[in-house]
VEXNUDREN-448919 format. One line per field, with one value per residue (C-alpha): residue number from 0; residue in three letters; y, x, z negated. Coordinates in nm, 3 decimals. Layout:
// VEXNUDREN-448919
nr = (NUM	...) .
rest = (ala	...) .
Y = (Y	...) .
X = (X	...) .
Z = (Z	...) .
// end
This chain:
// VEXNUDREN-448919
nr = (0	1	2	3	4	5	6	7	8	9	10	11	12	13	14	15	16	17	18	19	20	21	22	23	24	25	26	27	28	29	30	31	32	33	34	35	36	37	38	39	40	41	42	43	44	45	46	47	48	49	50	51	52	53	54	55	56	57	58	59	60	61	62	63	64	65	66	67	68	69	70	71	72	73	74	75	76	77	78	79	80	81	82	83	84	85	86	87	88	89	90	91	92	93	94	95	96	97	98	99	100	101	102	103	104	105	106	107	108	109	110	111	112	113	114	115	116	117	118	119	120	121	122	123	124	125	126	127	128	129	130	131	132	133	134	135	136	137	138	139	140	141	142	143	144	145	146	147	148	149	150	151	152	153	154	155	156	157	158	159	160	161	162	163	164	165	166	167	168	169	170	171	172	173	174	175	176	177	178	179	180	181	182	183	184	185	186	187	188	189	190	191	192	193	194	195	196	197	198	199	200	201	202	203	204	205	206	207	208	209	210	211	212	213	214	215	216	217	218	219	220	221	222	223	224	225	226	227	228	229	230	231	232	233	234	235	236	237	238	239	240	241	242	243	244	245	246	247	248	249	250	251	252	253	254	255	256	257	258	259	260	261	262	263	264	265	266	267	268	269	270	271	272	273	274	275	276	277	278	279	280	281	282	283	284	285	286	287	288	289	290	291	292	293	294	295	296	297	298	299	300	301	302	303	304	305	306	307	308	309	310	311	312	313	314	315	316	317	318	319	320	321	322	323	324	325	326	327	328	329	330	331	332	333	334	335	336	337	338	339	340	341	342	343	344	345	346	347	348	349	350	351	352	353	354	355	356	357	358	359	360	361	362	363	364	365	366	367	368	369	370	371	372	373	374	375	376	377	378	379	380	381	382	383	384	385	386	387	388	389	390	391	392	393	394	395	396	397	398	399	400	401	402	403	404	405	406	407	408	409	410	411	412	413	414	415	416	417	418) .
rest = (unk	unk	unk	unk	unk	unk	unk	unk	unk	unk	unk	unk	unk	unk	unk	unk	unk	unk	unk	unk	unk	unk	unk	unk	unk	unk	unk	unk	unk	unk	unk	unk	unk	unk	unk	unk	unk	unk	unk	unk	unk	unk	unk	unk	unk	unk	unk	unk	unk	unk	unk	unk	unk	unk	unk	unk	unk	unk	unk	unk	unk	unk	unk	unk	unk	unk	unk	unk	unk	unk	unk	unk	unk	unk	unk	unk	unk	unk	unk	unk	unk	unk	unk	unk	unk	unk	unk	unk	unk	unk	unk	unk	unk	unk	unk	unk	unk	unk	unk	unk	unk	unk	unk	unk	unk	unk	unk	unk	unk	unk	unk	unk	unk	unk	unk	unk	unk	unk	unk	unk	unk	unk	unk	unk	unk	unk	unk	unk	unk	unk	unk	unk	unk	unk	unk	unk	unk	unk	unk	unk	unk	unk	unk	unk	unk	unk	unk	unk	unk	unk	unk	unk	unk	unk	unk	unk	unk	unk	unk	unk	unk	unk	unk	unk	unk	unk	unk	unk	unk	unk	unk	unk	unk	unk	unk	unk	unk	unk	unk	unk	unk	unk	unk	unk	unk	unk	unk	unk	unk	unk	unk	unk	unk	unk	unk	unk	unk	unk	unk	unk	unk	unk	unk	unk	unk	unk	unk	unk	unk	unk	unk	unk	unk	unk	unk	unk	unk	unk	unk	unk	unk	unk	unk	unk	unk	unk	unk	unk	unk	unk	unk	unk	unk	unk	unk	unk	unk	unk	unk	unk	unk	unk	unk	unk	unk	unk	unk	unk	unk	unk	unk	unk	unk	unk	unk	unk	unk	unk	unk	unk	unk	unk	unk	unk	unk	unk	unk	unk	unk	unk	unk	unk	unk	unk	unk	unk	unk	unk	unk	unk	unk	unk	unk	unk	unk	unk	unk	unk	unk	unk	unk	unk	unk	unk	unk	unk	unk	unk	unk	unk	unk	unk	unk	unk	unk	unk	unk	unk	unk	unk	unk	unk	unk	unk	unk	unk	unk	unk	unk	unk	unk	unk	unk	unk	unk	unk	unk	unk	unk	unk	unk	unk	unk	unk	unk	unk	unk	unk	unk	unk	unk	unk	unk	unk	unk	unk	unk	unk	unk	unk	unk	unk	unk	unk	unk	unk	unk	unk	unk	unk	unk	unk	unk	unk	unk	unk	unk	unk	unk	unk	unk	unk	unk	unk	unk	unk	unk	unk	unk	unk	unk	unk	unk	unk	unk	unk	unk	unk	unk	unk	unk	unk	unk	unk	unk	unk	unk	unk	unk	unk	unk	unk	unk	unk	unk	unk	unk	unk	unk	unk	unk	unk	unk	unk	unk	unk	unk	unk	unk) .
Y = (12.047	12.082	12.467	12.353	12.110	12.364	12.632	12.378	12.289	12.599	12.700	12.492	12.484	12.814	12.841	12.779	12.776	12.456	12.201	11.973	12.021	11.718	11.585	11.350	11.069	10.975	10.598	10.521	10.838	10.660	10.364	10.491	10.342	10.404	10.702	10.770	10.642	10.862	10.693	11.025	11.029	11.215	11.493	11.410	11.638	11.859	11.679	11.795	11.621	11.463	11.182	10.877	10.927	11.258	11.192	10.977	11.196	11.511	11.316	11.168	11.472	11.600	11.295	11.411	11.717	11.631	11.385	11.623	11.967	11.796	11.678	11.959	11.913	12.126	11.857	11.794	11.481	11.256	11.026	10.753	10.623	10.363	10.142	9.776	9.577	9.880	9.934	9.563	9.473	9.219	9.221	9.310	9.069	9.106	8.826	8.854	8.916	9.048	9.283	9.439	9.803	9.951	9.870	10.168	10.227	10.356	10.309	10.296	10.313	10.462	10.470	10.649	10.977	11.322	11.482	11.089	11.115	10.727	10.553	10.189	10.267	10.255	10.533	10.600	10.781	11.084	11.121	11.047	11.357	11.577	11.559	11.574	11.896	11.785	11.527	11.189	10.993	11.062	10.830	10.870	10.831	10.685	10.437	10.342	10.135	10.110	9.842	9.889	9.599	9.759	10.034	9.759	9.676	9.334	9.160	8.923	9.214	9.287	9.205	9.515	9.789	10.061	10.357	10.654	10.993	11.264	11.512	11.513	11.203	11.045	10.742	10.621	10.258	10.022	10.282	10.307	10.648	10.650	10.956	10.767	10.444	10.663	10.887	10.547	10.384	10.748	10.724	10.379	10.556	10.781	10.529	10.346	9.998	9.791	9.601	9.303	8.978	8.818	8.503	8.358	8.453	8.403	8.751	8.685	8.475	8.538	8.785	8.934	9.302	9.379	9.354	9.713	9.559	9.263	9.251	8.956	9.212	9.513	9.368	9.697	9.822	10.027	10.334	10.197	9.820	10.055	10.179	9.814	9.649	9.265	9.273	8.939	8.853	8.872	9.249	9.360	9.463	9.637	9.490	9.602	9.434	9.100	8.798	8.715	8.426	8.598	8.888	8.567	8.437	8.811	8.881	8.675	8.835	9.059	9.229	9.203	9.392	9.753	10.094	10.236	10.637	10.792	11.093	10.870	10.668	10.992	11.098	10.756	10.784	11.097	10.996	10.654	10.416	10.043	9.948	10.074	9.779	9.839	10.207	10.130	10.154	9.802	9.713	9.510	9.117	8.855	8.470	8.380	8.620	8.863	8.972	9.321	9.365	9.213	9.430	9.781	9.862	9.988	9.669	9.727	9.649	10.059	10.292	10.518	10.343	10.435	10.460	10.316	9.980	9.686	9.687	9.951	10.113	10.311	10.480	10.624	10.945	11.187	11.533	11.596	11.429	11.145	11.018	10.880	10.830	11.150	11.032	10.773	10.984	11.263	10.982	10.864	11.182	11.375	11.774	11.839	12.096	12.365	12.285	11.964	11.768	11.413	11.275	11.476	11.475	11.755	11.947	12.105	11.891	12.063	12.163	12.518	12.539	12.326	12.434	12.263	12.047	12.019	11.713	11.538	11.323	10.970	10.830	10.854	10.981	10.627	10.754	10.663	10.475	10.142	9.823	9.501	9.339	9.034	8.893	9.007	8.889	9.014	8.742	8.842	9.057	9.318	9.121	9.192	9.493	9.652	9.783	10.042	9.965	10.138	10.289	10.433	10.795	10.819	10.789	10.415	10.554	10.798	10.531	10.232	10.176	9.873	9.908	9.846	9.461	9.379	9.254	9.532	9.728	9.820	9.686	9.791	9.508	9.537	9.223	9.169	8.947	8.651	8.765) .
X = (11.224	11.306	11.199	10.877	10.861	10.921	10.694	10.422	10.467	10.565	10.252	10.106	10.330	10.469	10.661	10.488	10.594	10.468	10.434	10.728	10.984	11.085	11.374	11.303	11.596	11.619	11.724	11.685	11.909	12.143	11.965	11.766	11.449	11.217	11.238	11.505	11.321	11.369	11.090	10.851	10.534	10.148	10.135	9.836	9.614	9.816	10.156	10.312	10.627	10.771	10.963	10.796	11.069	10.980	10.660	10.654	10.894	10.663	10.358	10.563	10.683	10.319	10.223	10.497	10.354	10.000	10.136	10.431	10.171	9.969	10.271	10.488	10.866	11.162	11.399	11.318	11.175	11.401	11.258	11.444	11.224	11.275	11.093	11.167	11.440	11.666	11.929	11.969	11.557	11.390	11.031	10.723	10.479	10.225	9.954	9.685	9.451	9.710	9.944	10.166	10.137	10.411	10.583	10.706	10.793	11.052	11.430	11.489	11.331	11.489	11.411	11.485	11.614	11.563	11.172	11.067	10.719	10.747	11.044	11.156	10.936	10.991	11.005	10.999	11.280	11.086	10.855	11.161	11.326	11.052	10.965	11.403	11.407	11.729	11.821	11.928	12.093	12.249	12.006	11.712	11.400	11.162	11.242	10.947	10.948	10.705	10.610	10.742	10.554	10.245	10.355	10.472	10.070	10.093	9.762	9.981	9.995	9.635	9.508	9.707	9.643	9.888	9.982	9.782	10.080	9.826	9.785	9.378	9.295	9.036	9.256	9.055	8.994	9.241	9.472	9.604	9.600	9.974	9.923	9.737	9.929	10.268	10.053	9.959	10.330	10.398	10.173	10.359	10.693	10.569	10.497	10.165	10.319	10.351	10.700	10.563	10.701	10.426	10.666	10.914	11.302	11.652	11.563	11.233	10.957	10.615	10.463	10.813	10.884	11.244	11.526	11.737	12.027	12.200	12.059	11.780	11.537	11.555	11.229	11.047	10.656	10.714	10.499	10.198	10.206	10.126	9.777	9.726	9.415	9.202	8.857	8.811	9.106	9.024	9.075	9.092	9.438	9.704	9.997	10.254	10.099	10.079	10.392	10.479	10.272	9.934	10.043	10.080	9.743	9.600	9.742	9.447	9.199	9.007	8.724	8.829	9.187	9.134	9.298	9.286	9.259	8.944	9.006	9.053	8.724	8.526	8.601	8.509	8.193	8.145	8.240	8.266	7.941	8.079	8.453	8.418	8.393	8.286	8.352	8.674	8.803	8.889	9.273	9.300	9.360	9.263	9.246	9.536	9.846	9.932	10.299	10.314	9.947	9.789	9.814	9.978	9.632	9.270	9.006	8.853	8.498	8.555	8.299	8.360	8.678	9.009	9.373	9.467	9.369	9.545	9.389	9.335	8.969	8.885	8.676	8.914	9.103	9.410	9.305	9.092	9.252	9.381	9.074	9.143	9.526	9.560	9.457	9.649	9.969	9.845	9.826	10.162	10.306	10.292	10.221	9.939	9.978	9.791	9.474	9.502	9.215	9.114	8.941	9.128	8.804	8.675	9.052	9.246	9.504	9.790	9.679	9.800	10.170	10.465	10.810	11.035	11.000	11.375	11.471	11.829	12.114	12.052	12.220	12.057	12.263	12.404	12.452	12.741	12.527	12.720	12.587	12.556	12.260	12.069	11.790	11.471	11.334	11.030	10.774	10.964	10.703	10.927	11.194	11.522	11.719	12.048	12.178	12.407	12.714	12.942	13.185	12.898	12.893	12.496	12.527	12.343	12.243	12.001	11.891	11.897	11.810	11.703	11.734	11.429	11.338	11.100	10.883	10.747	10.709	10.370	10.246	9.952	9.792	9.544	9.262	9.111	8.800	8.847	8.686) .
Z = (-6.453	-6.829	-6.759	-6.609	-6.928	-7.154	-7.033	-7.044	-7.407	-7.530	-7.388	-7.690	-7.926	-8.110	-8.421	-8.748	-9.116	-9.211	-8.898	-8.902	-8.641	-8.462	-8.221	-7.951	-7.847	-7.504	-7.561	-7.203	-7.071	-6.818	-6.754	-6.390	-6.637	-6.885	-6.971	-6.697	-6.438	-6.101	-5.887	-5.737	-5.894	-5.817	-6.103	-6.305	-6.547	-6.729	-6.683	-6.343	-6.386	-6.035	-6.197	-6.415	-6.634	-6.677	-6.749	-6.960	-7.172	-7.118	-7.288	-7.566	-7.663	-7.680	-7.839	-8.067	-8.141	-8.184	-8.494	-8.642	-8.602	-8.910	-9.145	-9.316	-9.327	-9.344	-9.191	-8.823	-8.759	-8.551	-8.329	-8.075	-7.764	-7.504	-7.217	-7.379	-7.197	-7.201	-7.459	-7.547	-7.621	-7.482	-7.284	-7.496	-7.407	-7.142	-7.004	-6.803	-7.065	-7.359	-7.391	-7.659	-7.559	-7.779	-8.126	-8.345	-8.735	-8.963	-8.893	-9.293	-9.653	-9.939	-10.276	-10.604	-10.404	-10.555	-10.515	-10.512	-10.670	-10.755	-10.896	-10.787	-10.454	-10.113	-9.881	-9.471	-9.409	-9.276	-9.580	-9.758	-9.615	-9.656	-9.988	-10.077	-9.875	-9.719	-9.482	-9.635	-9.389	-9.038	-8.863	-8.620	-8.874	-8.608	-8.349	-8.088	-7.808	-7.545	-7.240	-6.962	-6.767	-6.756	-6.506	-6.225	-6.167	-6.153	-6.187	-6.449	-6.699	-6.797	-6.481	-6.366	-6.598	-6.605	-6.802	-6.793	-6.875	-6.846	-7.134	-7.094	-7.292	-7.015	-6.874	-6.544	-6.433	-6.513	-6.689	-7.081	-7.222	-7.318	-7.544	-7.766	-7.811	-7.876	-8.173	-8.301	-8.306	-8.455	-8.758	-8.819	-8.849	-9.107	-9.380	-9.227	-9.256	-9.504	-9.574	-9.739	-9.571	-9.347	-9.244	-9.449	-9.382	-9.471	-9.704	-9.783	-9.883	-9.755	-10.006	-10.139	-10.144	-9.990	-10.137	-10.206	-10.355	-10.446	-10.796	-10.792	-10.975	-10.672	-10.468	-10.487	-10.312	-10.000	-10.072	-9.826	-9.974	-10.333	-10.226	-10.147	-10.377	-10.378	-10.434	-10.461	-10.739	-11.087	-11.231	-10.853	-10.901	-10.648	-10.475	-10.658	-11.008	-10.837	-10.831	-10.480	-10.474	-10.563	-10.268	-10.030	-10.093	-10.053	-9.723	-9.534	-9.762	-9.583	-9.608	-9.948	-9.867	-9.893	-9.938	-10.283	-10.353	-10.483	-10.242	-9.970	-10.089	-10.108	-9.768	-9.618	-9.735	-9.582	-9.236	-9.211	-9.165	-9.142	-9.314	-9.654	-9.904	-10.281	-10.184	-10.030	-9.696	-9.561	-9.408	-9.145	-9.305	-9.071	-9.243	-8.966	-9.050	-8.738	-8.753	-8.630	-8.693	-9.044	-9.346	-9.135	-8.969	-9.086	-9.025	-8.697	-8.869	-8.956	-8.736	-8.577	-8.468	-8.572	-8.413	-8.645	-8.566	-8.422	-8.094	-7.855	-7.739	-7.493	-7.720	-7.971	-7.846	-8.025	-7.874	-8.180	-8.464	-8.661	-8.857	-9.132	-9.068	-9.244	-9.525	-9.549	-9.471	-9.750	-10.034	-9.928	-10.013	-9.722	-9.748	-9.469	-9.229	-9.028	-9.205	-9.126	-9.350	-9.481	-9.271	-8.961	-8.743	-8.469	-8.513	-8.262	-8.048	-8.201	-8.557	-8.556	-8.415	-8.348	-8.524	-8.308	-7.967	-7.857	-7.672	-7.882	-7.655	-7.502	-7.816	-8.127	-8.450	-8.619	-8.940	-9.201	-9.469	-9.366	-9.537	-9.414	-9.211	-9.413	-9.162	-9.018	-8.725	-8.473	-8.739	-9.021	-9.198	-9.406	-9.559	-9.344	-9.409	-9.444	-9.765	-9.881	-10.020	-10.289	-10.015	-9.813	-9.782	-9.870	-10.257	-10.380	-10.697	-10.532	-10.285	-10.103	-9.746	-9.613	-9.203	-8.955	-8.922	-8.612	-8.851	-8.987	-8.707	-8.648	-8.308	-8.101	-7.866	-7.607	-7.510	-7.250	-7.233	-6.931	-6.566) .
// end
């Protein structure tokens, strides 16, 4: 089977100089679930795996490839997966008319680290990496996590939609285009998510930056939060120039919450036709805070639609680009690949060639950076985290990593109206 999986991607995916390689981690290896799950399964378009398990891991790694072919890295690109309820998680929700398809982001944030382009900022791990040209900390740099519920077909979950695992992009009736929602929870774990709190915490108030050390002054912008700017507040400044307070009161205020980069602005108004506000594109801020979803997601008044935001539609497909999550990811820091653009629109499923698509052990590398855990909780916004300590072996005076909180992972929800 991993031959068959193999010949299949490879088929795809050859080596090239500048696509990031990247290293999938079979959290659920061992479990009979998940992504371990032996129950015999129909092949369906271009995934002819027998096993769910194994195909589900087939079309996350392609997801995988589709969203590392347009980044360039020289350190591969580690990323731990799992079916929620395995490996100690709980249930992601699912209703009849609701669901939370899938929750993904960055395992850790580091700032100050050699090749950082902005001092006293934040970091994903990944990015982080990249731009250091050496690895940074022993640790899986993405962790996703995706519901399991929705493959039992129990007219309690969505009124029994299910996963769709093909690699064709055209989910049928009552199916989820899986593909999709895991390049969407991908995008998260390379830097689209902001760490701001969204709840308040034992770590944070609602508004507050995390915390990197111990010293009362080392609240510092995640690299996202920094492109973050208020129309509506007097000078219409960014994030990181506002008090906690003033970032509280901003957090509900879209339209008026928008992305700020004039070669982001100039492609949006190339391409885009509803979202862009004063010129800028528009982030998703809804006057009732949305843990998981406010703030980390483009406003879904943007046409055409966009995976990145909060909900998911039918109408937005992966097989020929990332919109305008590319340029997101570009003013972030990251080096585009393949001829990957801004906006990413009418390109190739895999933008030129993948470098690496090797499948890592069940258990994810743990790392040595120590620290000590301080909060965060799934409504936590982006105040928990874990920092390093004087005895760790990942030096604190070229960074500090604050650990994954649920709260700012990015989550991706699907609707459904009432029948």
């Amino acid at each position: 089977m991993k031959r068959a999986w193999s010949a299949l991607i490879g088929a795809l995916l050859s080596l090239a100089a500048h696509a990031a390689p990247f290293t999938i981690y079979n959290q659920d290896a061992g479990t009979g679930s998940g992504f371990d799950d032996p129950t015999v399964v129909a092949p369906v378009p271009g995934n002819d795996a027998t096993t769910l398990g194994a195909q589900r891991l087939l079309a996350m790694r392609y997801a995988a490839a589709i969203v590392t072919s347009r980044v360039a890295s020289s350190v591969p690109i580690r990323i731990a997966v799992s079916f929620d309820a395995n490996n100690g998680g709980s249930a992601l929700a699912c209703s009849t008319n609701s669901a939370t398809l899938g929750q993904g982001g960055a395992t850790q944030y580091t700032i100050n680290f050699p090749g950082a382009p902005r001092a006293d900022t934040g970091y994903p791990l990944a990015l982080a990496n990249a731009l250091a040209g050496k690895r940074l900390a022993d640790t899986a740099d993405i962790a996703l996590t995706f519901n399991g519920t929705l493959d039992t077909g129990s007219a309690g979950c969505l009124q029994g939609y299910h996963w769709y695992y093909g690699l064709d992009g055209k989910p049928g009736n009552h199916e989820l285009d899986f593909i999709a929602t895991a390049v969407h929870e991908l995008i998260h774990g390379l830097g689209f998510q902001s760490l701001v709190a969204l709840q308040d915490s034992s770590s944070a108030s609602v508004g507050q930056f995390p915390q990197y050390s111990t010293a009362a002054d080392s609240r510092y912008p995640d690299i996202y939060s920094s492109f973050i700017q208020d129309l509506s507040m007097a000078g219409q400044p960014l994030w990181p120039d506002m008090t906690a307070a003033e970032r509280a009161a901003s957090i509900t205020d879209g339209p008026d919450l928008v992305w700020d980069d004039a070669n982001t602005d100039n492609a949006a108004a190339g391409y885009l036709t509803a979202g862009i506000n004063q010129g800028r594109v528009e982030l998703y801020a809804p006057a009732t805070i949305e843990p998981g979803s406010s703030i980390s997601h483009w406003a879904i008044a943007l046409s055409p639609s966009q995976i990145m935001e909060p909900r998911e539609n039918p109408d937005v497909g992966v097989l020929s680009g990332i919109g305008m999550s590319a340029c997101a990811l570009e003013n972030m820091g990251w080096q585009l690949a393949n001829d990957t653009r801004c906006p990413d629109v009418g390109s190739a499923t895999i933008a030129g060639q993948s470098s690496s698509n090797t499948d890592g052990s069940g258990t994810q590398p743990t790392g040595t950076t120590g620290g000590s855990t301080s909060g965060g909780s799934s409504h936590s916004g982006g105040g928990g985290g874990c920092t390093i300590d004087r005895n760790a072996a990942f030096d604190p005076l070229w960074a500090a990593m604050i650990a994954m909180a649920l709260g700012v992972l990015g989550w991706r929800r699907r609707q459904r109206d009432t029948v």
